[in-house]
N, C-alpha and C positions, 0 to 999 in steps of 0.2 A: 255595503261591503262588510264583512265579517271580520271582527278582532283575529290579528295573529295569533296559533294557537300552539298551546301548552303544550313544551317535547319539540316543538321545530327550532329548527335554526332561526333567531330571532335577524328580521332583514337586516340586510350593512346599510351603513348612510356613514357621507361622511356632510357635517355641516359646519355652519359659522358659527364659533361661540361669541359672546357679548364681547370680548375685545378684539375677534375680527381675528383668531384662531382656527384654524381648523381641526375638526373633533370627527373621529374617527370611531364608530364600535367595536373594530378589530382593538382598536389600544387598548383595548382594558382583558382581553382576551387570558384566559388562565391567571387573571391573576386580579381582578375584582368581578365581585359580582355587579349588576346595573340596574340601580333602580330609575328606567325611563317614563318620566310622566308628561303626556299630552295635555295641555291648560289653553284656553281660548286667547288670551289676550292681556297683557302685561302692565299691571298698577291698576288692574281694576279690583274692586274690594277683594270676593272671592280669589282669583286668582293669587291676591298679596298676602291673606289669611293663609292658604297654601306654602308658598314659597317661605313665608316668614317662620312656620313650621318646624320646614325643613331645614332651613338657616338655622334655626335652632338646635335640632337632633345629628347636627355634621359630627362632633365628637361620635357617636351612638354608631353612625352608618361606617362613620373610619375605621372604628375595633371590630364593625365585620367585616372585613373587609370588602366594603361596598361605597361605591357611587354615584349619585345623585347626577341624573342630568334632565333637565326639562324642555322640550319643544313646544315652540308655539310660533304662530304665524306671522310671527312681529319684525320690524328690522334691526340690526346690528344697533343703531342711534337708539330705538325704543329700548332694547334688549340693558342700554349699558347705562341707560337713566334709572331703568327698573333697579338694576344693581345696586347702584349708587343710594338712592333713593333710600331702602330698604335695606340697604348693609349688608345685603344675600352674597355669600359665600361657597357656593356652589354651579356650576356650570347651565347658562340657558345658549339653549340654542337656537338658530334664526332657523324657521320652515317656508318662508313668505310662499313659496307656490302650493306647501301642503303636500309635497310628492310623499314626504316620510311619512308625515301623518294619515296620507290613505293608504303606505303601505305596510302601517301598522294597523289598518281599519278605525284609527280614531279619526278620520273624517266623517261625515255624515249627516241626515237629515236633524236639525235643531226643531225644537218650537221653544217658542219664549212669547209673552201675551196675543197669545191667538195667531201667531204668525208662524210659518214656518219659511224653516232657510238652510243652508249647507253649513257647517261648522266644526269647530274641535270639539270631540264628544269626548269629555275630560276624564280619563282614566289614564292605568298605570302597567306597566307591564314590567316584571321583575326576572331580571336575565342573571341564571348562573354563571361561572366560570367559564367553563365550557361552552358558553355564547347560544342556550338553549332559553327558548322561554321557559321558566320555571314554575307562573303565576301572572294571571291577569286580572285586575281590578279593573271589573267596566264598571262599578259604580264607587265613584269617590266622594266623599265627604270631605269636604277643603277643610275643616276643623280636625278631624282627626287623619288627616291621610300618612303626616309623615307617622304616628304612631304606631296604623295599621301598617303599612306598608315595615317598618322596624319591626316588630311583632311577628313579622310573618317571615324576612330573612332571617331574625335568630330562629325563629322554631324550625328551620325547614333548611338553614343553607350554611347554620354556624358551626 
């Protein structure tokens, strides 16, 4: 399946945030921009170099008026250890079936040591105001992602 694409209506979903909230895309509707990233799976190294990132740049993302939310295929129990764990400060959300995730196209074919398998294809997708995708990052660097992803709201959405 193909990445949602730049200029459409980025899909709805409404899902379970780590304390068992429900999170909604319309809510941030005219009045933050969204920076949504798809990650495989919660406390593993990459994925915690990521999130720990963007725990960090929360101040950065608040003065544009943007937020951070991240899906991955974890449960409500994993989701609210990872938090804890890592002091992360920013909203994960539970996808366990992966509906959002294939219907943002970050599901798909993995390989990792000669094998291949179905999985989160770890990118990011940056939703203006107006609830349009604005930008898609299909390839992420867990070391710089939250910088690029900042870099790219001020240039283009501040």
């Amino acid at each position: 399946m193909a990445f949602a694409q730049v200029g459409k209506v980025a899909p709805a979903f409404s899902l379970l945030d780590q304390r068992g909230n429900k999170v909604s895309l319309k809510q941030f509707r005219d009045s933050k921009n969204v920076v949504l990233y798809f990650y495989p799976k919660a406390m593993t190294p990459g994925c915690t170099v990521q999130a720990c990132g963007i725990r960090d740049s929360k101040a950065e993302f608040e003065a544009l008026d943007t937020v951070v939310l991240a899906v991955s295929p974890d449960s409500v129990d994993r989701l609210v250890k990872f938090e804890d764990k890592q002091e992360l400060n920013f909203t994960l959300l539970s996808d366990e079936d992966h509906a959002i995730t294939d219907k943002y196209g970050a599901w798909g074919l993995k390989k990792f040591m000669g094998r291949e398998f179905m999985g989160v294809l770890r990118s990011t997708f940056i939703i203006g105001k107006d609830g349009r995708i604005a930008y898609v990052m299909e390839k992420v660097k867990t070391k710089s992602h939250h910088e690029d992803a900042l870099n790219w709201v001020q240039e283009n959405l501040s």
